[in-house]
N, C-alpha and C positions, 0 to 999 in steps of 0.2 A: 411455449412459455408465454404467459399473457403479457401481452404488450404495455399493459399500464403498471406494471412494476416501476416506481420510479428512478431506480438503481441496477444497472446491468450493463456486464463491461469489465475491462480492466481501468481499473484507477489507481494514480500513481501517486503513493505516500513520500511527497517528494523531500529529495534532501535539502538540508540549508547548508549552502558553501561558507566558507568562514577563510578571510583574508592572516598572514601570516600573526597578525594581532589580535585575532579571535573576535574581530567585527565581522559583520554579515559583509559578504562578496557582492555585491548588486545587482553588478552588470554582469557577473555567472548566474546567478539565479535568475535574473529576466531571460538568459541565453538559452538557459533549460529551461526554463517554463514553453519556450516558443519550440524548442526541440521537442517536447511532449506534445505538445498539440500541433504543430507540423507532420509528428508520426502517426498521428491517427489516433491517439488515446483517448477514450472515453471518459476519463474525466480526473481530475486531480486532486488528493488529500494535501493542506497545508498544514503542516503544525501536526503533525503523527510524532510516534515514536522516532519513526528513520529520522525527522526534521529536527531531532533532539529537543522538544520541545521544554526535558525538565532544565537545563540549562539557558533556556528564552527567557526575558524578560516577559512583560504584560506587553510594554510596548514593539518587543522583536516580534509578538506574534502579531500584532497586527501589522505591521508593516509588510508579514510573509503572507499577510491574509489578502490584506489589500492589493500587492503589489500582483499577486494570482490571481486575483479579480481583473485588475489593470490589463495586466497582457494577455488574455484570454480575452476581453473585448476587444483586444485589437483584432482581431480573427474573426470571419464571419463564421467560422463552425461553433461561436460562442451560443449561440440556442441552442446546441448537442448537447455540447461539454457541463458535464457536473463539476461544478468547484464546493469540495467539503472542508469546512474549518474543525481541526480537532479539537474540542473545548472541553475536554474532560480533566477533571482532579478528587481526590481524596474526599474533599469538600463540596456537598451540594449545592451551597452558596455560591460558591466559587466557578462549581460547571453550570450552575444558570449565570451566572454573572455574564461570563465569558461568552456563554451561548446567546446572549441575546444581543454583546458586540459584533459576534461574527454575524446575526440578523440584520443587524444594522447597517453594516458593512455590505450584503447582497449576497449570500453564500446560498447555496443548494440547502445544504443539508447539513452537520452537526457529528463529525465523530465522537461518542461518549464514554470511553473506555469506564469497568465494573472503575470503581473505588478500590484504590491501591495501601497496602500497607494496613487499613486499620479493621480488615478482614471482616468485613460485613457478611450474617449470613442471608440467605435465601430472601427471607422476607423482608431484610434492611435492603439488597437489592434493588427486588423490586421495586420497592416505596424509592430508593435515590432515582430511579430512571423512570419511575413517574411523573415526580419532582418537576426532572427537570424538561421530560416532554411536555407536561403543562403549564411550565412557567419562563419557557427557553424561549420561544417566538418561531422554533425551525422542527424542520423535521431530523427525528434523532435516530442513527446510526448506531446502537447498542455494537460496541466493542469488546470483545469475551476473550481475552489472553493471559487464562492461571499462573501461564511460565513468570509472567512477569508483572502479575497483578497477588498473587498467593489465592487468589478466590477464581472461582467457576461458575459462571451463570449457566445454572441448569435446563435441562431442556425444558421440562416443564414450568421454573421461570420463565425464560424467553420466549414462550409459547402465548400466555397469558397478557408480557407485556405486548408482545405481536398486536393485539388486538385494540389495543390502544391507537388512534386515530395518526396520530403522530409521530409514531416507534414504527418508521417506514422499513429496515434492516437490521442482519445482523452481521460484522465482521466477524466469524469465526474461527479462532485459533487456538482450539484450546485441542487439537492433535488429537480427539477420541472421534470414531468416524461412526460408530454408535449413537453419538450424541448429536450429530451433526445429521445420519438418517434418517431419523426422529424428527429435526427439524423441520427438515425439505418434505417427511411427509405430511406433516400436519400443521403446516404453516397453514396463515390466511390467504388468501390467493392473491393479495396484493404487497403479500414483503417478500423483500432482499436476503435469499442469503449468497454472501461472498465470502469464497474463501480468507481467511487471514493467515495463510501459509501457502507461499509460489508454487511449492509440491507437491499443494494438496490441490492445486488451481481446477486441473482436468478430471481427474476423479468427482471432484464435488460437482464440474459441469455437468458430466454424464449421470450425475444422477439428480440433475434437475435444477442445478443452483445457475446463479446470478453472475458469476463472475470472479473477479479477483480484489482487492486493495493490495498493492506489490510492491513487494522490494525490488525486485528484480528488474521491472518496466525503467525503471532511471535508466540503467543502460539500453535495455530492449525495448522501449515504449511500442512499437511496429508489432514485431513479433507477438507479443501478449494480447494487443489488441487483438491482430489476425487470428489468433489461438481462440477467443471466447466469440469472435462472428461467423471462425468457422465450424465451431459447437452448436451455435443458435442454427445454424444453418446445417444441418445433421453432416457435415464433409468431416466426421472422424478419423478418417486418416490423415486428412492436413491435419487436424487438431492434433492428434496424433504426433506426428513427425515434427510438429512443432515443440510438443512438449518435449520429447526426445532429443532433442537437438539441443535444448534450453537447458535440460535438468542439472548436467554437470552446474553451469553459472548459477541457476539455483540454490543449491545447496552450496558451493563456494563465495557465497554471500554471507552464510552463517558458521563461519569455518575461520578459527584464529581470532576473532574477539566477538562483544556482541554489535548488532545493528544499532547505527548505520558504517561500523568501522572498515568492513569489508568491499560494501558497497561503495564506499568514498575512495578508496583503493584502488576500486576497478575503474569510476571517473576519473581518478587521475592517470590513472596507465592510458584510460581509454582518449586521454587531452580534453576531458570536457571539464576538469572542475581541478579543484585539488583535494589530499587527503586531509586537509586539517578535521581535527575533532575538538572538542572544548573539555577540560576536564570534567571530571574524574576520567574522561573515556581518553586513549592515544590512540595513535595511528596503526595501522596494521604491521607486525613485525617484518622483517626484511623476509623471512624464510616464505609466511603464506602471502605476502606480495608477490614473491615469485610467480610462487604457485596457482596462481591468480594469473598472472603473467600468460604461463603456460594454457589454461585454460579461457579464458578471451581471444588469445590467438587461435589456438584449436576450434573453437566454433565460429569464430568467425565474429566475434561482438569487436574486437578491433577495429574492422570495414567501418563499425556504423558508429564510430566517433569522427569520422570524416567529414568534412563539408559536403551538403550535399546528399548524407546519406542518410537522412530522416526517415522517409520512405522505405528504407530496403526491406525485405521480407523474412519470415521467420521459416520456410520449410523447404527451400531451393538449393541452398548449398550444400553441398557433400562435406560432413566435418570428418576429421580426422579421428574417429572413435579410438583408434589404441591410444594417440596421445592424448586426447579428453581421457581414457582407462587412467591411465600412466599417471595423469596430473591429481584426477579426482583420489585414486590412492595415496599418492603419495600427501593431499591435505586432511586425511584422516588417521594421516599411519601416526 
C-alpha cells in the first residue's frame, strides 16, 4: 500500500458529550479525546454525523474543532495523528465557508459529506466537491452515505473527482461492495479509500483500502487501530480475530435508534461519558440498553472503560461467543 496516501488508519468520528442541559460536556470531551489518542488511534473526525453536528451551532463546531486540535498538541504523537474537521452541508457556500474556518483553525483535512436533502444528480455532485476542493483551503474527504444523504456518489463520479489534486479520499458508506471494488481498482495511487461502515472495515482492508472513519473506535479506539496495522502488516488472522471479537459491538451500535444513540449508551454503561442526545434524537430505550449491557460485558469492551486501560488489545481475550450469540439475537429479534 504506498506509503504516501495521506489518510490510512482508523479514525475516530468522535462523539460530543452534552451535560444534563444540552450544553457541551468539556472536560468529557477533552477526557476522550486524550483516551483516543493514548490508544493509539490514527486520527480523529470532529463534527461527523456521530458528533451530531446538525444540532451544533457554528460556534459548537468550532470549539469541537479547536478544542481536538488543542489536546492532540498536547501529545507528541501529534505529527501522526490526523485531526479532520467535518464541514459539509446542503449548501456549497456554506461547506466552503465552513471549510476554510476549519483551514484556519489547523485541521488535516475536511470531511465533505454528497449534499443532503435537495438531491443533486451526478454532475451537480461533482461541480459541489469541486467547488469546494478549489475554494475550501484543505484537502477534501469526499463523504458518500445515500442511507442518510438520499443521493449516491457514483463510482465513476468519485473516480474523476479522485483526480483532482485536492480530493485526497473517500469515506465510503453507501453498502454496495460493487461500487466500492471499482473504487479500490481504479483509484489514483494516491487517494484514500475508508470504509464508512465498522463492518465493512476488514473486507474493504483486504481488498486494498485505507482503513476506517468509525463508530465503533469511541469505545474500541485500541482494538480498531491494531485491526488496520495489522492488515497493513499482512498478520490476517490478528486482523482477523480482531474483527471477530468486535463485530457483535459493531453492529449493536446501529441496533434500537440511529448514530450516535447507541454509541452514547455504550459510553455511558462503559462510565466514559453519558447518554444524553439533543433532540429530535433520545436516548437509547431501556430494553437495547440492556442489550447493549449484555454485549460489552461479553466481549470484554467493559475492561477498557477502566483507568488505565487505554492500551488494552483487540485479539487476546477469549469472549464469551454464546452470550455475544444470545445478546446479538436477542437486539435483532
Amino acid at each position: 500500500m504506498p506509503a504516501h496516501r495521506m489518510l490510512r488508519g482508523a479514525f475516530t468520528a468522535l462523539v460530543t458529550p452534552f451535560r444534563p442541559d444540552g450544553s457541551i460536556d468539556e472536560d468529557t470531551f477533552r477526557a476522550l479525546v486524550r483516551r483516543q489518542i493514548d490508544s493509539g488511534i490514527h486520527g480523529l473526525v470532529a463534527c461527523g454525523t456521530t458528533g451530531e453536528t446538525p444540532t451544533l451551532s457554528h460556534e459548537e463546531d468550532e470549539w469541537v474543532i479547536g478544542t481536538t486540535l488543542e489536546v492532540a498538541a498536547e501529545r507528541p504523537s501529534r505529527d501522526r495523528l490526523r485531526v479532520i474537521a467535518g464541514t459539509g452541508s446542503n449548501s456549497t457556500a456554506t461547506a466552503i465557508r465552513s471549510t476554510r474556518r476549519a483551514a484556519a483553525m489547523g485541521v488535516d483535512a475536511a470531511l465533505v459529506v454528497a449534499p443532503y436533502y435537495n438531491k443533486p444528480d451526478q454532475r451537480m455532485l461533482e461541480a459541489h466537491f469541486r467547488a469546494v476542493a478549489e475554494e475550501g483551503d484543505l484537502p477534501i474527504i469526499v463523504y458518500n452515505v445515500p442511507g442518510r444523504t438520499g443521493v449516491n456518489v457514483e463510482a465513476a463520479t468519485l473516480l474523476r473527482l479522485a483526480e483532482h489534486p485536492r480530493i485526497v479520499a473517500v469515506k465510503e458508506a453507501s453498502a454496495n461492495m460493487d461500487q466500492i471494488a471499482t473504487i479500490l481498482r481504479d483509484r489514483p495511487a494516491g487517494f484514500s479509500v475508508l470504509a464508512g461502515d465498522d463492518t465493512w472495515t476488514l473486507p474493504m482492508l483486504a481488498l486494498g483500502g485505507d482503513g476506517v472513519i468509525c463508530t465503533c473506535s469511541n469505545e474500541i479506539p485500541g482494538p480498531m487501530a491494531e485491526m488496520c496495522d495489522a492488515a497493513f502488516a499482512s498478520d490476517w488472522d490478528t486482523a482477523r480475530a480482531i474483527h471477530e471479537r468486535w463485530l457483535p459491538l459493531m453492529k449493536a451500535n446501529f441496533v434500537g435508534g440511529p448514530n450516535p444513540v447507541p454509541v452514547k449508551a455504550a459510553l455511558s454503561l462503559m462510565g466514559l461519558s453519558t447518554d444524553m442526545v439533543r433532540l429530535p434524537l433520545l436516548p437509547l430505550e431501556e430494553s437495547h440498553r440492556a442489550r447493549m449491557s449484555v454485549i460489552l460485558e461479553a466481549t470484554g469492551a467493559m475492561e477498557l472503560g477502566a483507568p488505565g486501560a487505554a492500551g488494552s488489545t483487540g485479539a487476546k481475550r477469549a469472549t464469551s461467543r454464546p452470550a455475544i450469540e444470545r445478546a446479538t439475537a436477542t437486539a435483532h429479534a
